[in-house]
Structures are given as structure tokens and as C-alpha cells.
C-alpha positions, 0 to 999 in steps of 0.5 A: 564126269572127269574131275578136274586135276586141280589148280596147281595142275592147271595152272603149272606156271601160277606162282612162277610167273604172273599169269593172264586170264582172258575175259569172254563175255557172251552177253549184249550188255557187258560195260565193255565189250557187250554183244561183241561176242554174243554170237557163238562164232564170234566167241569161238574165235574171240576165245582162240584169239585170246589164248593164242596171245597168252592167256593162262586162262579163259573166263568166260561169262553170260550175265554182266556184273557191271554196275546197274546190270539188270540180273538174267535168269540161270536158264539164260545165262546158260544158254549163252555160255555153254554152247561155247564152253562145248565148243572151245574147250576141246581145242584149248590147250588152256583151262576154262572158268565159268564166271557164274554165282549160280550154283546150277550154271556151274555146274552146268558148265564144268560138265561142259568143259570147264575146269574153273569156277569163278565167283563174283559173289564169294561163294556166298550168294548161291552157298551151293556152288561150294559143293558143286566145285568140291563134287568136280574137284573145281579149284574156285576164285572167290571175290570181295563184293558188297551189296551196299557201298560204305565210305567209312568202312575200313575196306580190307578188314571187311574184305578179310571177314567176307573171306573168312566166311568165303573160306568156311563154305568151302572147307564144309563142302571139302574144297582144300585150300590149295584150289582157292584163289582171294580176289578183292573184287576190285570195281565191285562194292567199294567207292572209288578210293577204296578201290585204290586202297584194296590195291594198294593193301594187296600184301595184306590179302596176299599174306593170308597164303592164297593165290590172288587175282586182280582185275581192274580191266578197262573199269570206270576207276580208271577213267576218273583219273584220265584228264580226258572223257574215256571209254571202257576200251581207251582205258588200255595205259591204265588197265596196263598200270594198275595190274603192274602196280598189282603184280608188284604188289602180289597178285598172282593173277590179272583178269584182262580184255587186252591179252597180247599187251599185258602179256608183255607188261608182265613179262617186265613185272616178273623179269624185275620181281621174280628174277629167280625164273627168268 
């Protein structure tokens, strides 16, 4: 096992510029782009395709999260994603991460190839994969989710305690705080204003001293504020949009389908915000 060389290795660039990840989801039922890359060819050229238009960083995942989704086994869920983690990470000048609750597929898939590990539960729906990550010296995006949705909560003070709780696994495992990335978990667990608050609260996230990823990709939220019936892959103007508004706002990270576009968009959004590096 080679340990990962940890994120601001990585991820050279995080914090001088804003940086893409790509999704890749090899599932039949993702809200998006479900069985579009189940294949393993298909995923393999997806996967080139994404990095050679600009992607940071390949997140590839087997078991969709989208509302309603109907959980899979982990012995599924890894039977869709490390084929492909085996054959693309040899050739990526990128790293990769494992979109995954399931401590076992983690590891799993960081014995495959995968550098990252990325957690829609915060850590805290499977506890183990703190120690998983700390073992492979994984850095770790911990995510903002709920099991129930509550319109009368104040939405980023139960995001700042479900961090706190996120932070306390993965110090006891021994994860430093430099390999932590906070994402808000944008479209999960919230109604749709609360979505629209957590971004534009961003700073209040931004100001506990992590890294943030902001995905809002394509996502239903979007769709609302259309004066038109969309689909997930029309949502491009306000994917593009949101993650602007995010950049702006602090997010070191967007999550994205639509790598080529927001390469450039954020390319705008740090010439004006960071000009120090252009």
C-alpha cells in the first residue's frame, strides 16, 4: 500500500485558483447521468474526457444519493466502481476520490487507486472510514446531510455542530486538519431555501479555516427558479451560476458534470477575486 501524499500535494493548486472536480457516476440511477457511464469503457473515456478538459479531480461513485434513491449493497457499490478505479488511475495525471459512505468500499478503492475520500455522510454514518483514511493517509471531504428535512432550523448552525462532530471523528482516528475539506452538502437534507441560505452563508463555513467544496451541479434547486420545465442536463446557465456565486463567496472546490464550461467560468471568477495569481 502507498499512502497518499496528502492534499495540499494533491491538490498543488487548491487555494490559488478555484479547482473542478469531475463527477463520474457509474450507476443505472443517478438523477442526472444515470447508466450513461455504467459500462467500464464508457467510464474510462468519460473519465479521460473530464480530466482532459480541466478537472482537478476525478470523483467517481457507484451508489446514487439522489432524493428517494434506493441504498445498494457495499458489495455492489464496489463492483461498479473499482473495475474503474483500477483502470484509469494509472493513467490520470489527476487524483481520484471515492464517493462512498461505506468504510469497506473506501478502502477498498484507495487500495485500487484512489487518493480521496469523499463522504456524503460527514463521516459519521459509517465512523469507520475516519480510520480508514488516517490508515492511507487519505485527505477526506466531509459533507453537511440530514436524514430529515426541518424549515425552522437555522440551517449553518446545524451545519457548524454536524462538523463539529465530523471534525471529532477524524481527529480521534488522526486525520490532521490540513487533509479536511467542509462541503455544505448543497441539495441534501435541506428545503429549497435553506439551500439558497448555506450558500449564501458560504463565509460562515469558509471561516472555520477548511478548504470548502460547493456542488450544486445540475440539481432540482435550480430547476425551481427556471420559468421553464427543465431537465437535470438543461440546468448548465444555473449550475454555471451558482458555483460563480460560490466561488465568490469562498469555495475553494465545485463539484460539476460540465467540466470544460466551468473551467472557464472560474477562470473569470479568480482573475476578478484572486487577481494576486493571474
Amino acid at each position: 500500500m502507498t499512502p497518499s501524499p496528502g492534499l495540499s500535494n494533491l491538490l498543488p493548486g487548491l487555494g490559488g485558483r478555484t479547482l473542478v472536480m469531475g463527477i463520474l457516476n457509474v450507476t443505472p440511477d443517478s438523477f442526472s447521468d444515470g447508466g450513461l457511464f455504467a459500462g467500464e469503457a464508457k467510464a474510462i473515456a468519460q473519465a479521460d474526457r473530464l480530466v482532459a478538459e480541466g478537472a482537478a479531480i476525478l470523483d467517481i461513485g457507484g451508489e446514487s444519493t439522489r432524493p428517494g434513491h434506493v441504498p445498494v449493497a457495499a458489495e455492489v457499490e464496489q463492483a461498479r466502481v473499482l473495475p474503474v478505479i483500477r483502470a484509469v488511475a494509472p493513467r490520470l495525471s489527476v487524483p481520484i476520490s471515492i464517493d462512498t459512505y461505506k468504510a469497506s468500499t473506501a478502502r477498498l478503492a484507495l487500495e485500487a487507486g484512489a487518493r480521496i475520500v469523499n463522504d456524503v455522510w460527514g463521516l459519521q454514518r459509517e465512523p469507520d472510514i475516519a480510520a480508514v483514511a488516517a490508515g492511507h493517509g487519505a485527505p477526506v471531504i466531509v459533507m453537511h446531510n440530514r436524514d430529515t428535512i426541518e424549515a425552522n432550523i437555522d440551517i449553518v448552525a446545524d451545519m457548524l455542530a454536524f462538523f463539529e462532530r465530523s471534525l471529532g471523528i477524524a481527529h480521534r482516528a488522526g486525520i490532521a486538519d490540513s487533509n479536511i475539506v467542509l462541503d455544505p452538502g448543497v441539495g441534501f437534507g435541506k428545503t429549497w431555501a435553506q439551500h439558497l441560505e448555506v450558500l449564501r452563508r458560504l463565509p460562515e463555513i469558509r471561516a472555520l479555516g477548511f478548504p470548502v467544496l460547493v456542488g450544486v451541479s445540475r440539481k432540482s434547486l435550480l430547476g425551481r427558479l427556471h420559468d421553464r420545465g427543465t431537465k437535470p442536463a438543461d440546468r448548465l446557465t444555473g449550475s454555471l451560476a451558482a458555483h460563480a456565486v460560490a466561488a465568490t463567496l469562498g469555495a475553494d472546490i465545485v463539484r460539476v458534470h460540465d467540466v470544460a464550461a466551468h473551467v472557464d467560468a472560474m477562470r473569470v471568477v479568480d482573475a476578478v477575486m484572486r487577481p494576486e495569481v493571474h
